[in-house]
N, C-alpha and C positions, 0 to 999 in steps of 0.2 A: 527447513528454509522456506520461506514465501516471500511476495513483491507486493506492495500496495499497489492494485489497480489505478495507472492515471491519478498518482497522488497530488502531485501541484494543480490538477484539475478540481480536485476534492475541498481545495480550499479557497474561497472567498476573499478579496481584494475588496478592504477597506471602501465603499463607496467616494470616502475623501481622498482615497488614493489613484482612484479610476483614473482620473487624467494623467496619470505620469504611465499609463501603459494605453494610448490612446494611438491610432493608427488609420491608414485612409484605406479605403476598398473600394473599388471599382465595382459595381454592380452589374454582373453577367459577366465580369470580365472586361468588361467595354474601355479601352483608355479614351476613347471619345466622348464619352459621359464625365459628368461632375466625380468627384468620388467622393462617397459618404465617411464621416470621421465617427471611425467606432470604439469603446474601451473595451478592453478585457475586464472580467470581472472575475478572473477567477485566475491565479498564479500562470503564467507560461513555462511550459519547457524549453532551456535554455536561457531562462533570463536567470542574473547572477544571483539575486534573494529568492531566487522557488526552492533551492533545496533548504534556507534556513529558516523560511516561513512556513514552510508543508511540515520541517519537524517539529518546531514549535507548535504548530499546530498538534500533530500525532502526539504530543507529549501535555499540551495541556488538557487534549480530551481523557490521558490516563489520571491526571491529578483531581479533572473533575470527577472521575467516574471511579478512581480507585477503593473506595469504600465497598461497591460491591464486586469487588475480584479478589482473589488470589494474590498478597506479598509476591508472588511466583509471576504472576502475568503481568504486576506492574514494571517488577526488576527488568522483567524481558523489552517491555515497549524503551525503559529509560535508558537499558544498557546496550540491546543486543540486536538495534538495529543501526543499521547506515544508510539515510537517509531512505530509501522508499523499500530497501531489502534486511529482512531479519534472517538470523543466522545464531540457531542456539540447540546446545547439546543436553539435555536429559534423560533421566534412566530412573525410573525403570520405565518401561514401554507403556504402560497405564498412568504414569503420570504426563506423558507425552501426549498420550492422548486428550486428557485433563486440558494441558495445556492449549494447545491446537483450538480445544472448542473456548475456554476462557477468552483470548486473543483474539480471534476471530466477533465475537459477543463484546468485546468490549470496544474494540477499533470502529467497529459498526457504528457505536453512540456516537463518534463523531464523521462521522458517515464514511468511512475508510474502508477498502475491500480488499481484504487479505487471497491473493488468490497463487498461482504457481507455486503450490506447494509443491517439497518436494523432503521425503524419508528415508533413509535405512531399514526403517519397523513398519513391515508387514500392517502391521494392525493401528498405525497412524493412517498411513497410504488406504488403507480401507476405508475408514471413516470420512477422507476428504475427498469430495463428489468430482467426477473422471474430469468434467469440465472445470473443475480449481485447479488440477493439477499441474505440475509443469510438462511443457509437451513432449519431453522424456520421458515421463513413467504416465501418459497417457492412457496408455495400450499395454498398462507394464503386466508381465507373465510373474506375478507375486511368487510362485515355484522356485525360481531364478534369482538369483544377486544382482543387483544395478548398481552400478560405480558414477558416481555425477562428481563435478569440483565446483568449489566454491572460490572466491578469489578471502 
């Protein structure tokens, strides 16, 4: 399992689009002041097209980029995530691991950061750096069995 880091941040709001997510701000906070009218430029959390523009997004950097991956890392980005969390089962442990690094390499191209990972295999968990991980198996005692749920 992993989460795109701040995915609807990752993706860019049409410049034609700017004014339909345009808003006032007070500067220092001040309601005594004028307030400045700002857009976003980049999807909000919370607003109702961030989860179907951030996937579109995450799915048209696989079709650009799928030439150089793995049939295996594209299925995953098209089938086996929802919306900013992927969630997929492989075996054997070294294709897993394959996998992990493909994903990772290729979400990147469109500037997405795969991070809260989280494993069952020892030897997946190894390879993903302590600060990717989910803050479950942070500190995980690899020795020992971790039990996590996914919805």
């Amino acid at each position: 399992m992993s989460d795109v880091k701040a995915m609807f941040h990752q993706v860019c709001v049409s410049p034609d689009d700017c004014n339909a997510l345009s808003f006032l701000w007070w500067p220092d906070g001040n309601m005594d002041l004028e307030p400045e009218e700002l857009m976003m430029t980049v999807h909000l959390f919370g607003g109702v097209s961030s989860p179907s523009c951030a996937n579109f997004a995450l799915k048209h950097t696989t079709s650009d980029n799928k030439a150089c991956f793995s049939p295996k890392a594209v299925e995953t980005v098209q089938r086996n995530f929802y919306v900013d969390d992927s969630l997929k089962t492989v075996e054997p442990e070294e294709k897993a691991v394959h996998l992990v690094t493909e994903l990772s390499q290729l979400l990147k191209m469109g500037g997405f950061w795969l991070t809260k990972w989280l494993s069952n295999s020892r030897q997946v968990i190894k390879l993903i750096s302590e600060s990717e991980r989910a803050t479950t198996v942070k500190n995980l005692d690899l020795d020992h069995p971790h039990v996590e749920r996914a919805l």
